[in-house]
C-alpha positions in Angstrom: 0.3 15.0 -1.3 -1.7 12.0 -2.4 -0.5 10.4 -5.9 -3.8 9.5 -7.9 -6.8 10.7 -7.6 -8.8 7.9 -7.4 -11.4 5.7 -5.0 -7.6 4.3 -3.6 -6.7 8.1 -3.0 -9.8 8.6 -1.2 -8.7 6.0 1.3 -5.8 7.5 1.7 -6.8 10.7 2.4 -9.3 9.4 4.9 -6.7 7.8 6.8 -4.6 10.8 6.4 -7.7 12.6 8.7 -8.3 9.8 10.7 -4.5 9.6 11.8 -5.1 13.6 13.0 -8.4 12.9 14.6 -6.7 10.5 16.6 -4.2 12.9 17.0 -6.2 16.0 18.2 -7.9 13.5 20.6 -4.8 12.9 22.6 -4.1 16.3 23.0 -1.0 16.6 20.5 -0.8 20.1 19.4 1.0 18.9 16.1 -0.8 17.4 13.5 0.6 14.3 11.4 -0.3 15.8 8.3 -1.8 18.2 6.6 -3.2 17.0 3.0 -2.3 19.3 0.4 -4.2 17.4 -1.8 -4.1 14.7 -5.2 -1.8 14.6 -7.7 -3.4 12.9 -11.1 -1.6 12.5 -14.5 -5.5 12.8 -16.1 -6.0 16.0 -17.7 -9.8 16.0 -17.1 -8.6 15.5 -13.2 -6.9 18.8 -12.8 -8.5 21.5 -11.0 -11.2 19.4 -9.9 -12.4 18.8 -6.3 -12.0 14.9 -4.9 -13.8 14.6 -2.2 -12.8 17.4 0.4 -9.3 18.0 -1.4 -8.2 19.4 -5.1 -6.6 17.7 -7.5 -3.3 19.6 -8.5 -2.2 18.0 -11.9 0.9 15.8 -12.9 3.8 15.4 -10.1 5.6 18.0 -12.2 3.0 20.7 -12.1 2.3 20.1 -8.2 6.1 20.9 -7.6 6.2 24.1 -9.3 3.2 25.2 -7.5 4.1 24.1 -3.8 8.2 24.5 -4.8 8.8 26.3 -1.3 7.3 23.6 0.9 9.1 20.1 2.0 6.2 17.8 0.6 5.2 14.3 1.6 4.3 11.9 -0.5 1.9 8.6 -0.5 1.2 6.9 -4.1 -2.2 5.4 -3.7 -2.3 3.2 -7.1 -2.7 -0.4 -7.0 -0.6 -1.3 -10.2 2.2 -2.7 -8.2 5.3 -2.0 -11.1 3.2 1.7 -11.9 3.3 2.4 -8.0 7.1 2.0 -8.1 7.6 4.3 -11.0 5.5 6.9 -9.5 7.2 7.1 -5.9 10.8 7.1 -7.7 9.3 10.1 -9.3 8.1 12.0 -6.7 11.4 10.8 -4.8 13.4 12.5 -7.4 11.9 15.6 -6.4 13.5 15.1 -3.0 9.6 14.5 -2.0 9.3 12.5 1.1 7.6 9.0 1.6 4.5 9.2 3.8 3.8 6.1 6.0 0.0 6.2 6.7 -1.6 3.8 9.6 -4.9 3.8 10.4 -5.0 4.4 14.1 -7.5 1.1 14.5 -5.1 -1.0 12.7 -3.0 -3.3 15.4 1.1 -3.1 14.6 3.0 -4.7 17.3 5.7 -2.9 18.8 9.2 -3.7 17.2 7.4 -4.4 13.5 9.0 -2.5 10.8 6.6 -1.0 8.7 8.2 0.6 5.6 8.4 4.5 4.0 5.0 5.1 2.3 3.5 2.5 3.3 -0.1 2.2 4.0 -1.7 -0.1 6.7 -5.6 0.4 6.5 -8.6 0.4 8.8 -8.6 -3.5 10.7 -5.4 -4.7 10.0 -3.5 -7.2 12.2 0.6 -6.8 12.0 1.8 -9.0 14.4 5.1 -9.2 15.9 8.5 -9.8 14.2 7.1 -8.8 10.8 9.0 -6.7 8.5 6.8 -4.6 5.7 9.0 -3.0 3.3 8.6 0.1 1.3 5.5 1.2 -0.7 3.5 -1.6 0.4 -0.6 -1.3 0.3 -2.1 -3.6 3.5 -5.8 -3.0 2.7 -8.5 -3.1 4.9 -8.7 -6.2 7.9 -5.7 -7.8 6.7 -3.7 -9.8 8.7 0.0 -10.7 8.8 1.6 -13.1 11.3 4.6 -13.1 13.2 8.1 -12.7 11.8 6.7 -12.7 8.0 8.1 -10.4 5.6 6.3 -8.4 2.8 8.8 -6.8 0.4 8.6 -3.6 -1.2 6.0 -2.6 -3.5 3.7 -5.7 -2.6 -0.1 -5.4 -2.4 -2.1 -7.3 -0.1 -5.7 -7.1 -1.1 -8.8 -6.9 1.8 -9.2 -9.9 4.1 -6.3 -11.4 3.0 -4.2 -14.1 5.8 -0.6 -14.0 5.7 0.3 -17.4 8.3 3.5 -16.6 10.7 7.2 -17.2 8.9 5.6 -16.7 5.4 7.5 -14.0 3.0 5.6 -12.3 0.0 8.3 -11.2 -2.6 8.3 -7.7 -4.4 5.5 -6.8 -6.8 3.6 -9.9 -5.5 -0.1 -9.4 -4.9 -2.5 -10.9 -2.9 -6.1 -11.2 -3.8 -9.1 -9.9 -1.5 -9.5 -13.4 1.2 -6.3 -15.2 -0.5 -4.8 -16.8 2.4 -1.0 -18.7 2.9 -0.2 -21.4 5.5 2.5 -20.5 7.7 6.1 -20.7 5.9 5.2 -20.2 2.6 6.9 -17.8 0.5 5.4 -16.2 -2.6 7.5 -15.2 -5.3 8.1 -11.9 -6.7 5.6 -10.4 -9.0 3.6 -13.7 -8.6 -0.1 -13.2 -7.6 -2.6 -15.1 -5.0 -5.9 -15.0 -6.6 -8.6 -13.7 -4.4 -9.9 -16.4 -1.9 -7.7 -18.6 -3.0 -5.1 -20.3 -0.5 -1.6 -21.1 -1.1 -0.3 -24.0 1.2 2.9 -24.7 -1.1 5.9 -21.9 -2.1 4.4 -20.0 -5.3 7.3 -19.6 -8.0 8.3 -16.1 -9.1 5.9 -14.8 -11.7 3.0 -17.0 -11.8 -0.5 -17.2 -10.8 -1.7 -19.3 -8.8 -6.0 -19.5 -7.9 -8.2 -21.8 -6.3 -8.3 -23.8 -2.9 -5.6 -25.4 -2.6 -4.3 -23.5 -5.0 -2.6 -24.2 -8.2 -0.8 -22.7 -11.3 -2.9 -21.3 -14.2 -1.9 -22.4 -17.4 -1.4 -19.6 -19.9 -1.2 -16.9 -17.3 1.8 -14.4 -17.9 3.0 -12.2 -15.7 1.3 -9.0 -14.6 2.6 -5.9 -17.7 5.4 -3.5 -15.8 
């Protein structure tokens, strides 16, 4: 079950088909997943089709209806605090997180990739690196050895993540933000797109620009 039914979702699911495509072209019998379809607190959402899959209502409403079947779950929102709430949610409903990897992304063997976590199409995770729960690693991203990306980050397309860096929880960075090796960004802080960090970015700011520095009068992302 995909959690918002949204262009995000849509990526999802496509990744969801990919990873059985891949599947079904090595001969496995077994299928990684089979996609229920969205769930999608918007009323006007219900019922509707998304693409090839239906959108089944709030998380509440999809467990009555499939309440005799062990569901997976993957949140595809890109609010960062919104994503947590969402997967604690669905996790109260004994629900399962659902780790999605595109099958051309690159993960070197002995990464840790986290529970619903989603690596897209591109991506580079290199080795040593540790990617914690509920992450989003969008499209031709690339993370270098033995750096850390806590839970619930977001790391927006194109972005470079240096070797040794560590991006702290809720952080987000931008589409082409980059970080020079050892850098750690703060939690909930955010990387502007294209802008690269080649100093430590303290917890809660925002930082844009190349090199880039602190924006006055920014506060912190709403929870």
């Amino acid at each position: 079950m995909i959690v918002g039914a949204g262009g995000l979702g849509r990526e999802y699911a496509w990744v969801a088909d990919e990873m059985n495509l891949a599947a079904d072209r090595s001969g496995t019998t077994c299928m990684p997943w089979r996609v229920l379809g969205y769930i999608d607190d918007a009323a006007e959402k219900c019922g509707m089709r998304f693409g090839r899959y239906v959108v089944h209502g709030s998380v509440e409403a999809a467990a009555k209806e499939f309440a005799s079947q062990d569901i997976s779950f993957a949140v595809a929102v890109g609010n960062n605090f919104l994503r947590e709430r969402l997967a604690r949610a669905a996790e109260a409903l004994g629900w399962h997180p659902a780790t999605l990897i595109h099958p051309s992304a690159i993960v070197a063997e002995g990464t840790q990739v986290g529970a619903g976590t989603y690596v897209a199409a591109g991506c580079i995770i290199c080795p040593g690196v540790l990617v914690g729960n509920h992450v989003i690693v969008n499209t031709h991203v690339s993370v270098g050895h033995d750096s850390v990306l806590e839970d619930y980050v977001q790391v927006c397309p194109g972005a470079r993540v240096s070797g040794g860096c560590r991006v702290g929880r809720h952080a987000l960075l931008g589409s082409n933000a980059s970080l020079t090796p050892r850098v750690t960004v703060g939690e909930r802080a955010v990387v502007g797109a294209n802008s690269h960090a080649v100093r430590n970015v303290a917890p809660g700011t925002t930082v844009m620009g190349c090199p880039a520095r602190v924006l006055p009068g920014v506060h912190e992302a709403s929870r």
